[in-house]
C-alpha positions as CSV (number, residue, x, y, z in Angstrom):
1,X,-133.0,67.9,-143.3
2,X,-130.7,66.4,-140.7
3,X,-133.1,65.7,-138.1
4,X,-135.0,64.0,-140.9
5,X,-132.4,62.3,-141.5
6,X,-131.6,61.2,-137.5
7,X,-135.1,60.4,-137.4
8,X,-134.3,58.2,-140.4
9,X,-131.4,56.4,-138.5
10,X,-132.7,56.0,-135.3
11,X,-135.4,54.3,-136.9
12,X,-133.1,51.9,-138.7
13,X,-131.3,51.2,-136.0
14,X,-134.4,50.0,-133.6
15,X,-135.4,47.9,-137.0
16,X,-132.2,46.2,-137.1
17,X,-132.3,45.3,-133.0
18,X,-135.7,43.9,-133.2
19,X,-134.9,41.7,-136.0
20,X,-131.4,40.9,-134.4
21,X,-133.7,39.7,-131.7
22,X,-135.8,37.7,-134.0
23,X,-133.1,36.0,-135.0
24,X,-131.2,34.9,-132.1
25,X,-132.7,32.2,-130.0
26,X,-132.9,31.5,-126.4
27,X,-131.4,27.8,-125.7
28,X,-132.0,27.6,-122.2
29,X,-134.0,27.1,-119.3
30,X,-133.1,27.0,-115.7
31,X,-133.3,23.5,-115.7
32,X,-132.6,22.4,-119.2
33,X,-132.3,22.9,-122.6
34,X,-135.2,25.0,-124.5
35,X,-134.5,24.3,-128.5
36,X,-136.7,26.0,-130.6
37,X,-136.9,25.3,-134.5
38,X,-134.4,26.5,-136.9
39,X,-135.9,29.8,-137.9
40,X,-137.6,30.6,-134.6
41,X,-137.3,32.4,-131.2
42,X,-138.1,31.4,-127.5
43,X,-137.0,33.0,-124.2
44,X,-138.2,31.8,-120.9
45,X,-139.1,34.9,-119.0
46,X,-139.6,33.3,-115.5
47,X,-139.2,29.5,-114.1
48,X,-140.7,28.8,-111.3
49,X,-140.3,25.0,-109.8
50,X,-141.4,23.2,-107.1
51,X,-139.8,20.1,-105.3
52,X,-141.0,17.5,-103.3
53,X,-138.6,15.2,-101.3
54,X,-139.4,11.7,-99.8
55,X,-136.0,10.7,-98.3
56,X,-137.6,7.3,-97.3
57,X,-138.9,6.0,-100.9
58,X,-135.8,8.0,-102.1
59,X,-138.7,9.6,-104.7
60,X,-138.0,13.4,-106.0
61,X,-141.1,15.1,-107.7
62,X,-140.3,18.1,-109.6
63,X,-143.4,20.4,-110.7
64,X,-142.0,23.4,-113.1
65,X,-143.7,25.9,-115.0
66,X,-142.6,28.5,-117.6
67,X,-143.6,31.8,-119.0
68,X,-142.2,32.1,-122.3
69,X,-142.2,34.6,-125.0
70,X,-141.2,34.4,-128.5
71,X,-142.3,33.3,-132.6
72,X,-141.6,29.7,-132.2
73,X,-144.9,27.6,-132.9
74,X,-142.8,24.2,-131.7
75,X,-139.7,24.0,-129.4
76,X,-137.7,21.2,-127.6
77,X,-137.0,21.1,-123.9
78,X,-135.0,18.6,-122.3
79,X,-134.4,17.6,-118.9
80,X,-131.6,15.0,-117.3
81,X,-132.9,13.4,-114.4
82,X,-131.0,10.4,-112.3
83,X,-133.5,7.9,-112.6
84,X,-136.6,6.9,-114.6
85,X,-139.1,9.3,-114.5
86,X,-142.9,9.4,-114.9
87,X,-144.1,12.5,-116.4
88,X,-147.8,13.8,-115.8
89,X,-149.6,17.2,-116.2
90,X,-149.3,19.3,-113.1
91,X,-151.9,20.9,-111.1
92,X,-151.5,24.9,-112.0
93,X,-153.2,25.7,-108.7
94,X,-150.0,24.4,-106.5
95,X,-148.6,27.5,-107.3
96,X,-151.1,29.8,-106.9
97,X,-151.1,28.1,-103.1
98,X,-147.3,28.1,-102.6
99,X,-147.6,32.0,-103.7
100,X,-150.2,32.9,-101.0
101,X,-148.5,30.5,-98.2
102,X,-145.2,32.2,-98.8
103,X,-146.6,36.1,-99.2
104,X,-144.2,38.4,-97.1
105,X,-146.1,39.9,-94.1
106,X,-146.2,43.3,-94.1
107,X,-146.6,45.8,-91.0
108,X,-147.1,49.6,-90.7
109,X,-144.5,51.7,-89.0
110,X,-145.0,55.4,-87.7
111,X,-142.2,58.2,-88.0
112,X,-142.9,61.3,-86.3
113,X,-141.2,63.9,-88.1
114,X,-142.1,65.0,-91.9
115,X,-139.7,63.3,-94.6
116,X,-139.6,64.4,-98.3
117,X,-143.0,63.6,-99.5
118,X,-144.9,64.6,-96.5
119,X,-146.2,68.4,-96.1
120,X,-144.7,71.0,-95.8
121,X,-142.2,69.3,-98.3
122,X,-144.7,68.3,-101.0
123,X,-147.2,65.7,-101.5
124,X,-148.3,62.9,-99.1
125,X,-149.1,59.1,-98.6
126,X,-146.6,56.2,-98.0
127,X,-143.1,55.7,-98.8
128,X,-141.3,52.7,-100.6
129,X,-142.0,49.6,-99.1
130,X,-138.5,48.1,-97.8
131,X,-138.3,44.6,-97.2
132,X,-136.9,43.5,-93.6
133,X,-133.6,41.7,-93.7
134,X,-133.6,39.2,-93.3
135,X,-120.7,5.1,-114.2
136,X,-119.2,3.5,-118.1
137,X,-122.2,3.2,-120.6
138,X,-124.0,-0.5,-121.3
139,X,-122.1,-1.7,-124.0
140,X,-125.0,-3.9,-124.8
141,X,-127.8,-0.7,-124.6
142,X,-128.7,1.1,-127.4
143,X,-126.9,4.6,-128.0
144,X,-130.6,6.2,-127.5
145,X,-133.4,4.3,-126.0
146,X,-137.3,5.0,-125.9
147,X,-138.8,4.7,-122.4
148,X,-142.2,6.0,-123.3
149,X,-144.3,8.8,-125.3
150,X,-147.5,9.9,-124.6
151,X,-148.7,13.6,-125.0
152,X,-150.0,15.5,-122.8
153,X,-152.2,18.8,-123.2
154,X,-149.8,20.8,-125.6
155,X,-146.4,18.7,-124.7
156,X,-145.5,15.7,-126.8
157,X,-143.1,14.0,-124.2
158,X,-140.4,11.4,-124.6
159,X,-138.6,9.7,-121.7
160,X,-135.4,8.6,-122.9
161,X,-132.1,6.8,-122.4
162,X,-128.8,7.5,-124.0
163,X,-125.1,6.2,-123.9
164,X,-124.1,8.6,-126.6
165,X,-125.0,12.3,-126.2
166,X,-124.2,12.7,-129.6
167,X,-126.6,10.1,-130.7
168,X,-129.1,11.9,-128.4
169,X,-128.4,15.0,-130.6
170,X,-129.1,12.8,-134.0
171,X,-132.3,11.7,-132.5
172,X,-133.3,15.0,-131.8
173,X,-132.4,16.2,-135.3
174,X,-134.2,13.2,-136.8
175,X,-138.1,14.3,-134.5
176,X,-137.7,17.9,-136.5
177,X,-135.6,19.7,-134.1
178,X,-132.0,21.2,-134.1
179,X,-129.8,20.9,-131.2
180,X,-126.8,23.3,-130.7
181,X,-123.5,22.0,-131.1
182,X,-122.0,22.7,-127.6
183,X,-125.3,21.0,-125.8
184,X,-123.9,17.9,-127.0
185,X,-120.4,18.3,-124.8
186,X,-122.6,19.5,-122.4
187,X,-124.5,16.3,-121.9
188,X,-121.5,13.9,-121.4
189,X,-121.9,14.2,-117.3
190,X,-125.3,13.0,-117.3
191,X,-124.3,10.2,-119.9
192,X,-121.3,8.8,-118.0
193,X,-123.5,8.8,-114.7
194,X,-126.1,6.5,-116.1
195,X,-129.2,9.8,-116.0
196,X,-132.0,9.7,-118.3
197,X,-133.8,12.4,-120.2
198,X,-137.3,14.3,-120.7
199,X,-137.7,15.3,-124.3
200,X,-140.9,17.4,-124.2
201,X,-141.8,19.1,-127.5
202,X,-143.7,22.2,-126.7
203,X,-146.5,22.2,-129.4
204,X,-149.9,23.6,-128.9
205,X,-152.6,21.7,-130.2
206,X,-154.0,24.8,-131.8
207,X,-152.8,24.8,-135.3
208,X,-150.5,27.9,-135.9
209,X,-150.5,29.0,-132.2
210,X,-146.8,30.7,-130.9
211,X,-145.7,29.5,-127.5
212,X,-146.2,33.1,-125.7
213,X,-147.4,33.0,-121.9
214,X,-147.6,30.7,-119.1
215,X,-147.6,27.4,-120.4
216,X,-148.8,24.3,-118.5
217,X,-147.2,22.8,-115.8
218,X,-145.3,19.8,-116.2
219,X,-145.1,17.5,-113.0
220,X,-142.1,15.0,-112.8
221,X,-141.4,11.9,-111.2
222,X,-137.9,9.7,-110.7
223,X,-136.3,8.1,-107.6
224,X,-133.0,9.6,-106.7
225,X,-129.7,9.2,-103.8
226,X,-130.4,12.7,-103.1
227,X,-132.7,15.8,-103.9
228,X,-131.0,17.0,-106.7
229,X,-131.8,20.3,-109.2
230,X,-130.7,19.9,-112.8
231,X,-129.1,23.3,-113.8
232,X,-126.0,22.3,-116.1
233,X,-127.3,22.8,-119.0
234,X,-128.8,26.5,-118.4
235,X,-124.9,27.2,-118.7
236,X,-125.8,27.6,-122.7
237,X,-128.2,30.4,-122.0
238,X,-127.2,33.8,-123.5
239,X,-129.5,36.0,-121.4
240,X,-129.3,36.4,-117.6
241,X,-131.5,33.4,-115.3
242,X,-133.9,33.9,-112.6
243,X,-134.7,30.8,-110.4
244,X,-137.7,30.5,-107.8
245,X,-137.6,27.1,-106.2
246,X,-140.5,25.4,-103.7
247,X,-139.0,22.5,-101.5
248,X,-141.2,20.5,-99.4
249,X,-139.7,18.1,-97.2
250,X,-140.0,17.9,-93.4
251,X,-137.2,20.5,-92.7
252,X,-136.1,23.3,-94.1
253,X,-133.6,22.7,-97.1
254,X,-131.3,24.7,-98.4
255,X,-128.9,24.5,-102.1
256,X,-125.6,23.1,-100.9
257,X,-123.5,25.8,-102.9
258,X,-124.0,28.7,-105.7
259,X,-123.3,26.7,-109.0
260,X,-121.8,29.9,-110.3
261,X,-125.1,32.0,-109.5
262,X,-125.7,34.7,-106.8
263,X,-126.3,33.5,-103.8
264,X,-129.5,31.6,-103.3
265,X,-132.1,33.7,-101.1
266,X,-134.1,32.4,-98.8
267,X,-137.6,34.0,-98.9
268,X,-139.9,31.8,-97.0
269,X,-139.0,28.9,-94.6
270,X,-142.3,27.4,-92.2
271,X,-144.1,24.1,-91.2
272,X,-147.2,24.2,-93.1
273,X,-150.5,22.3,-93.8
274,X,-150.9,19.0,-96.6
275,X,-153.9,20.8,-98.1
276,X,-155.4,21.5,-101.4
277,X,-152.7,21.0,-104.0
278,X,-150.0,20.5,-101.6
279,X,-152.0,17.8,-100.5
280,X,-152.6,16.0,-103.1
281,X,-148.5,16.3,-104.9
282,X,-147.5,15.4,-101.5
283,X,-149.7,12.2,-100.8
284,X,-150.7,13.6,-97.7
285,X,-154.1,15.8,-98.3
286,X,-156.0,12.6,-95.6
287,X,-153.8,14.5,-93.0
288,X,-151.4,10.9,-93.0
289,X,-147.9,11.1,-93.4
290,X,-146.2,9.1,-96.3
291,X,-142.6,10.7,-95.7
292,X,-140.8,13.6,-96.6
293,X,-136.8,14.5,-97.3
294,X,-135.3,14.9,-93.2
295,X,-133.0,13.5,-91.1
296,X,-132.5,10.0,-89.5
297,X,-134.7,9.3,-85.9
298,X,-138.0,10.8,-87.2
299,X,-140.2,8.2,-85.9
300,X,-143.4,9.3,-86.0
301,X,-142.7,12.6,-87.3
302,X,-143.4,11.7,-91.4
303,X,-146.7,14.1,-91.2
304,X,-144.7,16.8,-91.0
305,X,-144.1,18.9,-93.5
306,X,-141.8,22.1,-94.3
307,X,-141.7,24.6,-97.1
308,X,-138.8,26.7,-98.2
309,X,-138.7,28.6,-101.1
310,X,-135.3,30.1,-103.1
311,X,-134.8,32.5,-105.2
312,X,-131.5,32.9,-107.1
313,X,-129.8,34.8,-110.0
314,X,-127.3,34.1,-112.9
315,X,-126.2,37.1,-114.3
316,X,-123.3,35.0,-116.0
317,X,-125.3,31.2,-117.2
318,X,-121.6,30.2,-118.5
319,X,-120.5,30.0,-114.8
320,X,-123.2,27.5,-113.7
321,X,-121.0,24.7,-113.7
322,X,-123.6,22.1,-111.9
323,X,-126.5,20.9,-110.3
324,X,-128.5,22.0,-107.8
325,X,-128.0,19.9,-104.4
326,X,-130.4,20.6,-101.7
327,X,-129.8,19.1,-98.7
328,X,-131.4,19.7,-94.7
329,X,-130.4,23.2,-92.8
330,X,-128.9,22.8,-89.5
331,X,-131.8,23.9,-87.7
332,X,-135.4,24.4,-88.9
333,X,-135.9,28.3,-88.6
334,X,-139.0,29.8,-89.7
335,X,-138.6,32.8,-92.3
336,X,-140.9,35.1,-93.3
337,X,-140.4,38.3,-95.6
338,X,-141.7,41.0,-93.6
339,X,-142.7,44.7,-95.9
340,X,-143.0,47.8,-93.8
341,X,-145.2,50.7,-94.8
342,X,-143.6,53.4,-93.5
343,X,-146.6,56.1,-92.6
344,X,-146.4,59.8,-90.8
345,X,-147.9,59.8,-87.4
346,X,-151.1,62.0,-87.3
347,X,-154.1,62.7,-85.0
348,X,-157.4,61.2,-86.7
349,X,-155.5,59.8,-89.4
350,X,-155.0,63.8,-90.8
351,X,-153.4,66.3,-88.3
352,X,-149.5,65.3,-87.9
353,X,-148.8,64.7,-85.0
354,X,-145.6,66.8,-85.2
355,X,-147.2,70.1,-86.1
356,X,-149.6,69.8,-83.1
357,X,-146.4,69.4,-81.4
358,X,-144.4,72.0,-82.9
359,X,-147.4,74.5,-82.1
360,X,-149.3,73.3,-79.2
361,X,-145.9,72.8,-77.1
362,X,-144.8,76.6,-77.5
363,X,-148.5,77.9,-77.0
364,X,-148.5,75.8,-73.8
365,X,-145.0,77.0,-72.3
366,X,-146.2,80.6,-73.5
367,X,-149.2,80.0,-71.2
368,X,-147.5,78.7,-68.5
369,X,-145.0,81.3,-68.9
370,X,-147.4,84.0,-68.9
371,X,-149.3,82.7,-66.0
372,X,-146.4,82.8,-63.7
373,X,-145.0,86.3,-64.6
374,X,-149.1,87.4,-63.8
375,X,-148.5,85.6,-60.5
376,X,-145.5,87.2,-59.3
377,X,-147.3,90.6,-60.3
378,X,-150.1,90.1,-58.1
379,X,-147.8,88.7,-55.5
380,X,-145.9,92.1,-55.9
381,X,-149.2,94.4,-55.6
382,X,-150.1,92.5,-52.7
């Protein structure tokens, strides 16, 4: 009866935490707000972004994509961004590229004597790979301000202005969706530097379908003083965040602090090629040069172009108290990941070499041995 009855409870109990989960929704993104609707749930499992720099036209391009899981059939996301932006589909093929170009290498190491695993202590074949180390508001403007709104595949996108965030909120509230009480606060910085906002609803075009997956890419464009990363508001979230960040310019860049994360890794840094997708978000797939993020005294080296990519942690989002700004590293150093397969050294790819060590070495000084005590006998007869 009473292991009925903890059968009973433990059942109860992993009820109650599924439905807890249910109930309590995911607000943010790594780079801005996600808002689902009032009786829904969203979580972004993994953002992954990519950046594009042209410090001559002073033009940022932003490509992000998002794999989500949750109930919520609709959901809000919003975006600050210092100037006005142009929003377009991205190509979901860029990433699929900047994942191959940025692959660690890996290499195959031999050890020569047996380690746990290996016969005679049990069981065979490779070890854990280890990686190697490696401004005032307009009086005269209106508190919120349509740019534009188009939609695109399953996002219904709104390019706005604001001089009140919490007018911002009301004209959330008033398209069908709830924003949180503390976003509001949270959106004064942007409003008293003059930044603008993406509002993208997140609504599939399927009638009834959830948001669950990797959802389209969403491809950016605004002019900016700087590269910047917009990661204030992912200070809301209630789960930990995991960023991976492309940056093409025409050196390596690098974050210019934490932001209250871990800090950033470097997992990739090279000179590649403007092909294929990179090509084609970087205006340079003809194999000409139309600029790229880098230092003064260039001249004629615009056709070059650099990847880095980033990876960084928030185990605490309530610490990220800013923006991502990436800036040029002090010397263009290529980085690659490099994974080593640690494998036993044999003879034919299945006689250890240690074990025709161990026995071959004594069966030859045995023989050697015995051949020079036969000597000094037959020197001794004679």
């Amino acid at each position: 009866m009473r292991g009925k009855q903890r059968i009973l409870g433990l059942v109860v109990a992993l009820l109650a935490l599924q439905l807890g989960s249910l109930i309590s929704p995911a607000y943010a993104c790594g780079c801005g707000a996600m808002i689902p609707d009032r009786a829904s749930r969203i979580g972004v499992q993994r953002e992954t972004s990519v950046v594009h720099w042209d410090a001559r036209s002073r033009t940022e391009q932003i490509v992000m994509r998002f794999s989500v899981r949750g109930t919520a059939r609709e959901a809000a996301w919003i975006m600050p961004v210092p100037g006005r932006a142009d929003v377009e589909l991205g190509d979901p093929y860029l990433f699929e590229e900047l994942r191959e170009l940025t692959a660690p290498e890996h290499r195959t190491r031999h050890y020569f004597w047996p380690r746990s695993g290996d016969w005679p202590f049990g069981g065979g074949g490779d070890s854990a790979a280890a990686p190697a180390p490696g401004a005032a508001p307009d009086a005269a403007a209106p508190p919120v301000g349509v740019v534009g709104r188009e939609r695109l595949g399953d996002f219904d996108v709104a390019r706005l202005t604001a001089t009140d965030p919490d007018a911002l909120r009301d004209w959330l509230d008033d398209n069908g969706f709830e924003l949180p009480e503390r976003l509001s606060g949270e959106l004064r910085p942007y409003v008293e530097q003059k930044w603008e906002y993406v509002a993208v609803r997140l609504a599939p075009e399927e009638r009834g379908a959830a948001l669950y997956g990797t959802l389209d890419p969403l491809r950016i464009t605004f002019t900016s003083e700087r590269p910047v990363y917009p990661m204030r508001l992912s200070r809301l979230a209630t789960t930990p965040q995991s960023l991976g960040l492309y940056v093409l310019s025409e050196h390596r860049m690098e974050p210019r602090g934490t932001i209250g994360g871990d800090a950033p890794e470097v997992t990739y840094a090279g000179e590649i090629a403007a092909e294929g997708a990179v090509g084609e978000l970087t205006g340079r797939g003809s194999g000409e040069g139309n600029g790229g993020g880098g230092r003064e005294g260039d001249g004629d080296r615009g056709a070059r172009l650099f990847l880095t990519a980033v990876e960084q942690e928030f185990p605490e989002p309530g610490r990220i108290d800013g923006d991502h700004e990436l800036r040029a590293a002090n010397a263009d150093t290529p980085y690659r990941q490099v994974v080593f397969h640690d494998r036993l050294l044999t003879i034919g790819g299945e006689v250890p070499v240690w074990l025709v060590t161990a026995v071959g070495v004594p069966a030859v000084a045995s023989a050697l041995l015995w051949g020079l005590r036969r000597r000094r006998a037959v020197r001794s007869a004679a």
